[in-house]
N, C-alpha and C positions, 0 to 999 in steps of 0.2 A: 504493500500500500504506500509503505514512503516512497519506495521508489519509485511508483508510477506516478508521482506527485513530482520528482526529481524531474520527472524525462526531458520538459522543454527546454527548463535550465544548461544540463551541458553542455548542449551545442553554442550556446553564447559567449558560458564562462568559458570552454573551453578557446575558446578565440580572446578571450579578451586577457583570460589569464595571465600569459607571458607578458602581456604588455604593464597591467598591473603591477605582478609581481616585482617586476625589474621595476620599476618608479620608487614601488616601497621601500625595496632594499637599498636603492640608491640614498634616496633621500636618505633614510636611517643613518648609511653610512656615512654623509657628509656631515649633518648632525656633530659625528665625533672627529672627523677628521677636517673639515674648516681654521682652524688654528694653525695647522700646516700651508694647506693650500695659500692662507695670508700671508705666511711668512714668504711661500716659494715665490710667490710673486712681487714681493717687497724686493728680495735678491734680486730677480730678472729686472727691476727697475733701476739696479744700482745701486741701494742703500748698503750693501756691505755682505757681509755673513751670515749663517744662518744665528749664531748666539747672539752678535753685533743688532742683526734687524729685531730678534726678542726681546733684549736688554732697551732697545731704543721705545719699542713697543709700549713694554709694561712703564715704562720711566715717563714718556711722554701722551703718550695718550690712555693707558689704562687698560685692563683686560679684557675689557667690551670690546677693544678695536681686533681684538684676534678675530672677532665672530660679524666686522664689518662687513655686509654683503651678503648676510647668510638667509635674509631671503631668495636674493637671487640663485643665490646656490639650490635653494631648494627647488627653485621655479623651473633650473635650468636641469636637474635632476628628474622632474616630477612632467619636463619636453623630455628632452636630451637622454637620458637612462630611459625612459619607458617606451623612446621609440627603439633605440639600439636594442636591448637588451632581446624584448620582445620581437620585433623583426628579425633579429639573429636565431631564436630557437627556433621560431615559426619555420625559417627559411632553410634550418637544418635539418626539423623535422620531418617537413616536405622534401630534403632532397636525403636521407635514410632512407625515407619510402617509397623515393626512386631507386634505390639502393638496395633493395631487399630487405633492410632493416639491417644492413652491415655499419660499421663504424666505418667514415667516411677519411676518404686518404686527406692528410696536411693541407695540400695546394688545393683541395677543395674546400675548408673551413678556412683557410686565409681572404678566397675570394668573398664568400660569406659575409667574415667580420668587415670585408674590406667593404661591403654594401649597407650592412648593417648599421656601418658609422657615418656612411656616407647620408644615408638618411635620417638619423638619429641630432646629425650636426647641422642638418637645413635645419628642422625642426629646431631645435635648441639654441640658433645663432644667437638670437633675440637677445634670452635673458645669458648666457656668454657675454656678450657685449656688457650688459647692465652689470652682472657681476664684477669683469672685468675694471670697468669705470668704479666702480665704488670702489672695491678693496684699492685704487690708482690714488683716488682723489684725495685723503691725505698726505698724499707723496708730492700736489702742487701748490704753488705760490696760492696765496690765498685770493688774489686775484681769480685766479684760474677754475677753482673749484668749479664743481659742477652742486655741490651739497644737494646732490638726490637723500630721499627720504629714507625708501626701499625700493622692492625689486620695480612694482607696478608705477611709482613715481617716477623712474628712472625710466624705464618705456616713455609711458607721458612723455618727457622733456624730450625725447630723441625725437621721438614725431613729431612732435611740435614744432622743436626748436630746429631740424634738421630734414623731418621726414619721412614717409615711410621705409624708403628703402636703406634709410639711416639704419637702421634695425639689421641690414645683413650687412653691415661695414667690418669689414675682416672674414667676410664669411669664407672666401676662397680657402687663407689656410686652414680656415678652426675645421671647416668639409677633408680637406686634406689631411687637417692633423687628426681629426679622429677617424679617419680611417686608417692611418699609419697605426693609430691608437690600438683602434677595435681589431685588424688585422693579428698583433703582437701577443693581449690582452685575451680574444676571446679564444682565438685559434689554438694558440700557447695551450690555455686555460684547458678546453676541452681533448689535447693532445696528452696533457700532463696526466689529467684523470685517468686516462686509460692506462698510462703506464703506471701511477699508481696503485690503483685500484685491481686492476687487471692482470698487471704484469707483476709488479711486487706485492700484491696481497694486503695492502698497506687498508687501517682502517677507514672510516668516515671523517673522522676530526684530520689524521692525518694527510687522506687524503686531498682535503679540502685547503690547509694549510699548505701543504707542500705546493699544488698546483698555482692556487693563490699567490704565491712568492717568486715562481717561475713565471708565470702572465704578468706581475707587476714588471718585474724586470724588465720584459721583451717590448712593457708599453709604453715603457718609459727611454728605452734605448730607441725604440723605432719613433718614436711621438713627439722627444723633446724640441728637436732641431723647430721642427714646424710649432709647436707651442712658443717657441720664444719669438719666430717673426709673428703669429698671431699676435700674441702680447704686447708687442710693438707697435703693430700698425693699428689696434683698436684705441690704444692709450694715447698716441700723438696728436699734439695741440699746434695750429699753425703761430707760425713766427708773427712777428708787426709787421709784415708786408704781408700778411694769409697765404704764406708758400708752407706746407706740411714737409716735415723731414724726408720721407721717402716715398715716393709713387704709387706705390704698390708692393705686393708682398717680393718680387722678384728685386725691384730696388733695393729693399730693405734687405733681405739674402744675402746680397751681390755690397751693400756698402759694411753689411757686418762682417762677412767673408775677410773684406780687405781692409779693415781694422782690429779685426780680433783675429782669424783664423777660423780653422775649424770648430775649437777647441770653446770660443765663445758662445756656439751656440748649444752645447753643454752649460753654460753656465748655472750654477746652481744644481744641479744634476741629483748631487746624495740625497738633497733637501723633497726634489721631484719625487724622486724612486721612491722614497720613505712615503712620499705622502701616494705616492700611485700604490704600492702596492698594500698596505696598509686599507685602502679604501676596497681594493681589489678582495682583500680577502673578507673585509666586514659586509661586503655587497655578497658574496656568493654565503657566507654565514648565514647572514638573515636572510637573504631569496630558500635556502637549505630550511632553514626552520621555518619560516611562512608554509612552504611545501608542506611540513610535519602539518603545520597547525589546520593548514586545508585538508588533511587527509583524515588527521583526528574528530574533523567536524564534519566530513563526510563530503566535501565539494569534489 
């Protein structure tokens, strides 16, 4: 009898499922990892180190400003994670069952994650941007501010004051970079399971852990480069003549190249990894136990 009362239901949840899930987890995770993410970005602006940008932090502005931005975080997690996340198992679980239900070869979940983020980061340009701009805007002349409120006030002002398609400014790399992202991250991710789980016998926590820490990695070595000219080109402010620093994401590239090196667009790197993979594994934790709690109550 319950279950004939169930019947309509699955067909929806199950579509809509992956997309939820992956929002919840996300958000959850940035929740705890925010604090990082401020700092990484504080580095990529120049302020110094990662102990130098905390120390300057808590001294100057106070502990609240770890968690500046953290609506948009959440806005850009609850676009941005719930389209990736869910577009990627959708898209794997549809091509397993082209597959016969086989675990699918590498170069086929890299192309995947590589879609995955690709559409994950249209959707999510928006509040990226707005995030971005907040966690920035202590970092300007007080002239300069933008003193947005939150995520939704910070929208407002871009349209307004800019535009609608002000809204996808930077989007070339951030579409770029989470696909580098997603590619590293989920590919990684679901490669790593199988050989834990599969090949070394390794349990649940373990396996969850271990995979987690080899996806942060991979998405942070393939992601950085592109996350740092993002971060660049969404935060620049034109000179008193209204000329912007660099053109486009390629100028920017091409003039960090040949000021810093390679090696520049690593900068801040340990700060990145800690905070990619750390998110990395409290995102698959809680997506892991949401599953539990859906199964215990029967969804």
């Amino acid at each position: 009898m319950a279950e004939g009362n169930s019947k309509p239901q699955p067909a929806v949840w199950t579509t809509v499922r992956p997309f939820v899930n992956g929002g919840l987890s996300g958000m959850l995770a940035t929740c705890v990892i925010q604090p990082i993410d401020m700092v990484k970005v504080r580095i990529q602006l120049g302020q110094g180190s990662a102990s130098q940008v905390t120390k300057n932090m808590l001294a100057n502005e106070g502990f609240g400003s770890f968690y500046k931005g953290l609506s948009a975080g959440l806005l850009r997690q609850a676009t941005y994670t719930t389209a990736r996340l869910g577009s990627f198992r959708v898209l794997t679980n549809k091509a397993v069952e082209a597959n016969d239900g086989k675990p699918l070869p590498l170069l086929q979940k890299a192309a995947i994650g590589l879609t995955a983020g690709a559409i994950g980061a249209s959707v999510g340009s928006p509040a990226d941007l707005a995030l971005i701009r907040m966690q920035a805007d202590a970092t300007l002349p007080a002239a300069q501010r933008r003193n947005y409120k939150n995520a939704f006030h910070a929208l407002y002002r871009i349209v307004a004051d800019e535009g609608v398609l002000a809204l996808w400014k930077g989007a070339g790399p951030t579409v770029v970079r989470a696909m580098s992202l997603n590619m590293g991250m989920l590919a990684s991710y679901d490669q790593s399971v199988e050989l834990f789980r599969d090949s070394l016998g390794l349990g649940e926590v373990s396996t969850v852990v271990g995979a987690s820490a080899v996806s942060g990695f991979f998405a942070s070595a393939c992601s950085l480069p592109f996350d740092y000219v993002k971060t660049q080109i969404q935060k620049m402010q034109p000179d008193a003549n209204g000329k912007y620093p660099y053109t486009g994401s390629l100028d920017c590239a091409m003039k960090t190249l040949k000021s810093g090196g390679p090696f520049k667009f690593y900068t801040g790197f340990p700060v990145y990894c800690v905070r990619i993979a750390p998110h990395v594994m409290m995102t698959w934790i809680f997506l892991n136990q949401i599953q539990k709690l859906e199964k215990s109550i029967g969804l």
